[in-house]
N, C-alpha and C positions, 0 to 999 in steps of 0.2 A: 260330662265334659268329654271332648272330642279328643282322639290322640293327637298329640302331636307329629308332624310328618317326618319321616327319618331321610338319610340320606339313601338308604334303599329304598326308599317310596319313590325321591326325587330321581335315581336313577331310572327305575322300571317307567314312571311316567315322560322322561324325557328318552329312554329306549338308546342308554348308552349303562355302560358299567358303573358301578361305585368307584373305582380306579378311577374314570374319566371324570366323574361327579367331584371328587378328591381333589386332582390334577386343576380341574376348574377355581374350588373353592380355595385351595389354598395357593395358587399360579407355581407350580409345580413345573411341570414340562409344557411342552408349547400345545396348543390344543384350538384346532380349527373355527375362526369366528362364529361361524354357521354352528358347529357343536356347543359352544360357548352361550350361543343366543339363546339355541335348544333348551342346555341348561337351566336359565335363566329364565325365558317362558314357564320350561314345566314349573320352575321354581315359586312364581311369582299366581302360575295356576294353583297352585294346590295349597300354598299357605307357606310357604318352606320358611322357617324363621332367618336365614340367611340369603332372602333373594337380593338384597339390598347390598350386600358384601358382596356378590356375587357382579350386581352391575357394576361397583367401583370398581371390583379387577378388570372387570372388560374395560372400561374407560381407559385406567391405566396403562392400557398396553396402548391404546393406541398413540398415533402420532399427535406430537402437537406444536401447533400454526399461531400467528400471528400473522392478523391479515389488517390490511390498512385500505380506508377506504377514503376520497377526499370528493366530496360532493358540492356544491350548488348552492347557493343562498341555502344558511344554517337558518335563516330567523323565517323562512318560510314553513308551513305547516305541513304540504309537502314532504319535502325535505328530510325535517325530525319526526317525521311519522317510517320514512324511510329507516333514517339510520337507526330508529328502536328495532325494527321488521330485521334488518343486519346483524344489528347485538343477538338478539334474541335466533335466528335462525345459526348464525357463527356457535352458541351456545349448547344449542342444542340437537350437530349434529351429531350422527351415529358413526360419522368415519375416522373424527378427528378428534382430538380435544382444541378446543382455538379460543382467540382472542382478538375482539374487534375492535379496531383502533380506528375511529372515524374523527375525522375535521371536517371543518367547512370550509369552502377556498374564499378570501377578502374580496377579491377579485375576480374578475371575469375576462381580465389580460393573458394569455396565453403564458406570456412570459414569467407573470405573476406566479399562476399557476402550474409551470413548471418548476419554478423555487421550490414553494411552498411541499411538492410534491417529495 
């Protein structure tokens, strides 16, 4: 049976201190995206049984959006093939945490579609 990887493995493979490793895992003091990523990479390379704790702190810290998006004939295929590509990209970016809040406009009245907006 293989060792387990410690947090001094995780340090030396991501080529920051056990402090920083620490700082990382437990969101300790502030610690640079890029070193955080490092972390997380070596983390995720090597087996580290807390790479997974390690991504939701990084998520945590970031900001987080609500974004609204109002599109075009909903009942077109178009369209809802669009607003899942939205959800789904809104989800899973790396800068933000977000939330995508899409409608379909009734109308194609400008005015309408200002309302609705």
């Amino acid at each position: 049976m293989a060792k387990r990887p410690t947090i001094t493995d995780l340090a030396r493979v991501s080529g920051v201190s056990v402090a920083t490793v620490d700082r990382v895992l437990n969101s300790r003091l502030p610690v640079r995206e890029e070193t955080a990523r490092r972390v997380y990479d070596a983390a995720t390379e090597i087996g580290y049984h807390a790479a997974g704790l390690i991504k939701q702190r990084m998520r945590q810290e970031l900001p987080e959006y609500r974004l609204g998006f109002l599109l075009l004939r909903g009942n077109d295929v178009f369209y809802g093939d669009f607003a899942r590509e939205l959800e789904l990209a809104v989800a899973q970016s790396q800068r933000f945490r977000g939330v995508a809040t899409i409608d379909f406009a009734a109308s194609l009245a400008p005015d309408e579609i200002a309302a609705q907006m």
